[in-house]
Backbone bond lengths (Angstrom), bond angles and torsions (degrees), N, CA, C in turn:
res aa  C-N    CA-C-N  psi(-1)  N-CA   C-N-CA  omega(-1)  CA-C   N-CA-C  phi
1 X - - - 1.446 - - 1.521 108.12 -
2 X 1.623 110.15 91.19 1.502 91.02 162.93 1.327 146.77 -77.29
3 X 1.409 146.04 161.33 1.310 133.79 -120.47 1.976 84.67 -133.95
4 X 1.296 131.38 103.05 1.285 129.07 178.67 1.621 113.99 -55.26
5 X 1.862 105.08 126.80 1.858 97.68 -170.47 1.733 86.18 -96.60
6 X 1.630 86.60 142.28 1.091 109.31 -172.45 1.568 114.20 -67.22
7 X 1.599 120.03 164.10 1.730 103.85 176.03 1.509 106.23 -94.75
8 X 1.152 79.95 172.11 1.839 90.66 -161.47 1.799 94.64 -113.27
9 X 1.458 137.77 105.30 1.253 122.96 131.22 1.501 121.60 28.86
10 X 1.761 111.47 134.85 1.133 89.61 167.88 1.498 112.11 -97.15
11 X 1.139 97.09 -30.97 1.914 101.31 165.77 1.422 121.44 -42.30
12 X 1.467 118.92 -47.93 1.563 111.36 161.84 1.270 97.40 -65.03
13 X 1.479 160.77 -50.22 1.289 136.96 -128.51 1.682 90.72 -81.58
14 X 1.587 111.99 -32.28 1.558 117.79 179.98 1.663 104.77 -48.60
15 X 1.779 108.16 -65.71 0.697 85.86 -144.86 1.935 115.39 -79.77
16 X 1.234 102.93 -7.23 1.314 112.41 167.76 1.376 117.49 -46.22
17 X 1.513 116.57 -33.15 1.702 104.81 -168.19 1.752 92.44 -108.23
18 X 1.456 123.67 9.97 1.341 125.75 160.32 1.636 110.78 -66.73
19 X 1.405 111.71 -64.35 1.010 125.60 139.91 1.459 126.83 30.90
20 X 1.854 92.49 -108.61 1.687 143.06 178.84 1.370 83.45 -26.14
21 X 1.761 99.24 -76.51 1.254 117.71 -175.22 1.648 126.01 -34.30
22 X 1.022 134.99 -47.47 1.040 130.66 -148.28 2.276 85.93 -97.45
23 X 0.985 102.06 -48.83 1.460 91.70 159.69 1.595 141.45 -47.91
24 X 1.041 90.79 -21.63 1.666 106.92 166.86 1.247 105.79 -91.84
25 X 1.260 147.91 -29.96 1.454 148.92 -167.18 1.925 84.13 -84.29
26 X 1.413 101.80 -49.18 1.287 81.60 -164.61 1.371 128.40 -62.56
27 X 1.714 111.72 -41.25 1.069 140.64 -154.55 1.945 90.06 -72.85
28 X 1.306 109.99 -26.25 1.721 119.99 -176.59 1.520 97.51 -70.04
29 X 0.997 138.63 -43.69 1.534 145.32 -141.95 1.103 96.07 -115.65
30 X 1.535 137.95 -14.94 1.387 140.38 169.16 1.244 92.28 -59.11
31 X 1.419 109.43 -70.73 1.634 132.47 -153.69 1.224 97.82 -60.53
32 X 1.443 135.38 -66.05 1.253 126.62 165.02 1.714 142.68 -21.16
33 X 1.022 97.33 -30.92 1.732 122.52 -174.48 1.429 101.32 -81.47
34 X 1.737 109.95 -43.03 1.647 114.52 -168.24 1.520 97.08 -87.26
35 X 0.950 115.40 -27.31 1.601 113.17 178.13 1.537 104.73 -52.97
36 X 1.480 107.25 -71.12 1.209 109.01 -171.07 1.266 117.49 -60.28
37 X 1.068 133.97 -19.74 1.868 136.58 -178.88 1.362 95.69 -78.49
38 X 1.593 122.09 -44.09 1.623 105.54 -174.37 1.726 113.53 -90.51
39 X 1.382 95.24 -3.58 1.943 81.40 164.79 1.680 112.60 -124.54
40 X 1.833 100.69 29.69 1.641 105.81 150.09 1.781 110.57 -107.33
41 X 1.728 110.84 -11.44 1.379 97.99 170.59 0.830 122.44 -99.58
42 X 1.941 123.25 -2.11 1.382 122.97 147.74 1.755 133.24 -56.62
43 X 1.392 91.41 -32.03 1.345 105.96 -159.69 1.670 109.14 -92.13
44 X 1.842 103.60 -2.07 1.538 134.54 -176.79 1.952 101.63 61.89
45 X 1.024 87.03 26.24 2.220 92.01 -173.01 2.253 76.97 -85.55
46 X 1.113 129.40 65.50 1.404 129.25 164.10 1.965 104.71 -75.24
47 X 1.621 91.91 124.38 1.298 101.81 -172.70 1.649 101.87 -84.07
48 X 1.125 123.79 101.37 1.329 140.76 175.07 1.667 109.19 -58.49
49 X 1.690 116.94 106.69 1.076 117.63 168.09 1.458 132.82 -56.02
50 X 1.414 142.16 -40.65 1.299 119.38 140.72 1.399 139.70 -39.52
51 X 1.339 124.82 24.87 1.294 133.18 -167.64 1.195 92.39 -95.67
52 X 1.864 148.34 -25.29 1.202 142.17 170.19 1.492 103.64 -57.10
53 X 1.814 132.84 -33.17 0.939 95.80 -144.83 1.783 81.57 -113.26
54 X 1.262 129.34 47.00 1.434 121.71 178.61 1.536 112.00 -112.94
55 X 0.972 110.96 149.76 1.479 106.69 -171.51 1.858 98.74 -79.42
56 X 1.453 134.02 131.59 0.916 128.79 157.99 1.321 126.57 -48.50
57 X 1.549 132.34 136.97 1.286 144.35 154.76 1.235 121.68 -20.79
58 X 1.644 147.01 111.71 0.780 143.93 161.99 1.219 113.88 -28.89
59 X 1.567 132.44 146.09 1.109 140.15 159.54 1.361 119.23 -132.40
60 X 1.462 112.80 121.73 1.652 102.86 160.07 1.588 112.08 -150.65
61 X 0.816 114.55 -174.27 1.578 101.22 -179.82 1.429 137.84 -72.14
62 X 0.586 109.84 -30.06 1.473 135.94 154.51 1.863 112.42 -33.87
63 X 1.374 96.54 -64.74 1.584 120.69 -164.93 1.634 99.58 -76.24
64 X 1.234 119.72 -20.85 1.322 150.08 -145.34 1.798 85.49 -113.95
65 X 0.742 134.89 -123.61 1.704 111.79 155.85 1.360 134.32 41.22
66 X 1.091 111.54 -88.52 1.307 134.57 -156.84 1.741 102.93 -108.87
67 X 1.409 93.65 4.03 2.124 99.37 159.75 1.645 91.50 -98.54
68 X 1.470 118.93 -54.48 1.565 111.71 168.49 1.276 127.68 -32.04
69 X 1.542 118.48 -31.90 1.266 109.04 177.98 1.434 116.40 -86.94
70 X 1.666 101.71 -29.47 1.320 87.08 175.38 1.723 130.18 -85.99
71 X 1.514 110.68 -19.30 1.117 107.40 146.69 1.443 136.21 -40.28
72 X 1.576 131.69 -27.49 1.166 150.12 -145.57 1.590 83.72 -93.75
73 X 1.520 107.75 -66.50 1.726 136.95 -160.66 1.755 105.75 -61.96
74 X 1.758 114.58 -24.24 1.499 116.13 -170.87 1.582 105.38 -148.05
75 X 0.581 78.74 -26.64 2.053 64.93 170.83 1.655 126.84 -128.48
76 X 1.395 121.17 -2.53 1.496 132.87 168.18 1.765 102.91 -55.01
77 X 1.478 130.68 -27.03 1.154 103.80 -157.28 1.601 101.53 -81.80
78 X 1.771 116.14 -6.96 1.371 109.50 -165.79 1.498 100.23 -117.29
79 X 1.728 116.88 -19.41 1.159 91.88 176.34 1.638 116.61 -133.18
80 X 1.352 90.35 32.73 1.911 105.48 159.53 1.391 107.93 102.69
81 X 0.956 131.82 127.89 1.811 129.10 161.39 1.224 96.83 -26.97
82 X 1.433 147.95 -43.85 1.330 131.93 -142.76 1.521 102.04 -129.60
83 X 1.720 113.63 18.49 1.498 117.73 -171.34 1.540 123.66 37.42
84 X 1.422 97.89 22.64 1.658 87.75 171.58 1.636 124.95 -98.28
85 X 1.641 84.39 29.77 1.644 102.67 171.18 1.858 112.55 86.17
86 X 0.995 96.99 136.71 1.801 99.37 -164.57 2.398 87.08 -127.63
87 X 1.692 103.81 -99.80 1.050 119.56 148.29 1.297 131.93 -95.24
88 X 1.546 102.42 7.34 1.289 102.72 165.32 1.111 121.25 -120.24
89 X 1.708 141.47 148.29 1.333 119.67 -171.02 1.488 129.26 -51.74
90 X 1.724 144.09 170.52 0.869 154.15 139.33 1.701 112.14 -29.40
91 X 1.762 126.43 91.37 1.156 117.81 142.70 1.356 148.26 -33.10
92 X 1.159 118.06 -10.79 1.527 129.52 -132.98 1.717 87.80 -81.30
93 X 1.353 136.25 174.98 1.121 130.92 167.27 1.386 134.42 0.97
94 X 1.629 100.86 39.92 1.847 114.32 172.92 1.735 121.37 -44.04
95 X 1.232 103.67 95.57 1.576 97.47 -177.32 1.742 119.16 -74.58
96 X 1.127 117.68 59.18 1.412 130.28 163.46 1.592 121.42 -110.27
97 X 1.247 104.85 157.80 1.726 118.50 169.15 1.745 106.82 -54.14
98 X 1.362 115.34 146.45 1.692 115.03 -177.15 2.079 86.20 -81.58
99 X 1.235 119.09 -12.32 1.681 103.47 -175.75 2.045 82.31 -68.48
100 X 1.347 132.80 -61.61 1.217 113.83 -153.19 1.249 106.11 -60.87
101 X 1.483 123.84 -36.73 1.508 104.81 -166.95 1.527 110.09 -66.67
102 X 1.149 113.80 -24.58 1.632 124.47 -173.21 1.704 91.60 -50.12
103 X 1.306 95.26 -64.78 1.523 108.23 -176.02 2.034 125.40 -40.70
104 X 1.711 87.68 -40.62 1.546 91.53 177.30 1.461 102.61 -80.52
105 X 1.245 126.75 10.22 1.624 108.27 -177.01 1.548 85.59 -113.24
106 X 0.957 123.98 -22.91 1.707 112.34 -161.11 1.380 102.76 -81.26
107 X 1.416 104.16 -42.63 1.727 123.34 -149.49 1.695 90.87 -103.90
108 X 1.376 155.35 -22.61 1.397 154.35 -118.68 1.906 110.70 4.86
109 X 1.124 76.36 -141.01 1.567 99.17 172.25 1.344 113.91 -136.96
110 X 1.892 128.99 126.43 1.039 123.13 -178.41 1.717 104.88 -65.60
111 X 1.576 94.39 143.69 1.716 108.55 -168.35 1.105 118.46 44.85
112 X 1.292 143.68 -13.21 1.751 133.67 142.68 0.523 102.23 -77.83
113 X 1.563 157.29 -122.65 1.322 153.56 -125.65 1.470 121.84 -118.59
114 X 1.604 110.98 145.90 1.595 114.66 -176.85 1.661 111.79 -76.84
115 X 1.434 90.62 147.83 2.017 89.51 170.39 1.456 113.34 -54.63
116 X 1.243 121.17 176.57 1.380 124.76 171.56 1.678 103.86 -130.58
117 X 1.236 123.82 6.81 1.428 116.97 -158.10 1.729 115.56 -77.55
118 X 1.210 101.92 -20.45 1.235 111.77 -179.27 1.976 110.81 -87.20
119 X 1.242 113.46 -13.71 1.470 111.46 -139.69 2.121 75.73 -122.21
120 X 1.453 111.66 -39.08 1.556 116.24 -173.46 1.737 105.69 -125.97
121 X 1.705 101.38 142.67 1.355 92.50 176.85 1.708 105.55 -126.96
122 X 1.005 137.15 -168.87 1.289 156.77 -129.75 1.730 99.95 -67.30
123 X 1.173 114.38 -47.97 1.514 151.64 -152.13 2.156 87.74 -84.47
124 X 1.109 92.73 -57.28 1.745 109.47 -177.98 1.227 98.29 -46.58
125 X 1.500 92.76 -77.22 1.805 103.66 -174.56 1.357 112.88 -41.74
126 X 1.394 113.86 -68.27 1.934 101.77 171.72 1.538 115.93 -32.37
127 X 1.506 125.11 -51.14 1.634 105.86 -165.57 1.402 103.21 -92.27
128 X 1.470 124.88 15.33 1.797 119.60 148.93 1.250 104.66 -91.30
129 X 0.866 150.93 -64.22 1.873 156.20 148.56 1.870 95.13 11.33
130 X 1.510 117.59 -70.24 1.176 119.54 -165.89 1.387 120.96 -89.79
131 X 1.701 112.86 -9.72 1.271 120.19 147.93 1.819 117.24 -40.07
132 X 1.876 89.51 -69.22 1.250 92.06 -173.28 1.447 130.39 -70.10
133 X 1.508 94.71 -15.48 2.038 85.49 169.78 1.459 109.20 -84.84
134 X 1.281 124.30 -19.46 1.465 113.96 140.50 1.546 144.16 -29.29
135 X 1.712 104.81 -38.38 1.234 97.76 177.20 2.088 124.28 -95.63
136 X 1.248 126.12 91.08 1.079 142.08 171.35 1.209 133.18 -37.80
């Protein structure tokens, strides 16, 4: 005995695939979010929660400049004239605090990367800092 399926509204049928929809947007932007957290804690780009309360890096052109050059002069050979990563990772829109990057230039990374503390000082580090939030 089959059992007749009832009709469905077209207003529910709307709002059902309003719905669908909005679950798929979500379920997209979920996935998206985890993506990016697990290939910024691969990539060690860890978004440092005191980063709300730091004052951002000056930027102006100038400073913006003359971090280019020194980027050019100390770190282009590993992570590309254009930092889109050579042997060194992709700079491009690094979602970290400018205190960590300060830190990865001063401090490097054991067996990835060399310190800079001896070779750049405080003043340096700021106009690579504003280089790189320069690059988009």
């Amino acid at each position: 005995m089959e059992m007749p399926i009832p009709a469905v509204s077209p207003g529910r049928r709307r709002a059902l695939a309003i719905v669908a929809s909005l679950l798929a947007i979500g379920s997209a932007f979920g996935l998206s979010v985890g993506l990016r957290r697990a290939e910024a804690r691969s990539s060690r780009q860890q978004p440092t929660p005191e980063a709300w309360l730091e004052t951002p890096t000056p930027t102006s052109t100038a400073r913006v400049a003359q971090g280019r050059r020194l980027f050019l002069g100390s770190c282009a050979h590993c992570h590309g004239a254009d930092a889109a990563g050579d042997e060194g990772p992709d700079l491009h829109g690094a979602e970290v605090s400018d205190r960590y990057i300060a830190h990865i230039i001063t401090h490097g990374i054991k067996g990835e990367m060399p310190s800079f503390a001896k070779k750049l000082g405080s003043p340096d580090i700021a106009d690579l800092t504003a280089y790189l939030r320069s690059l988009e």
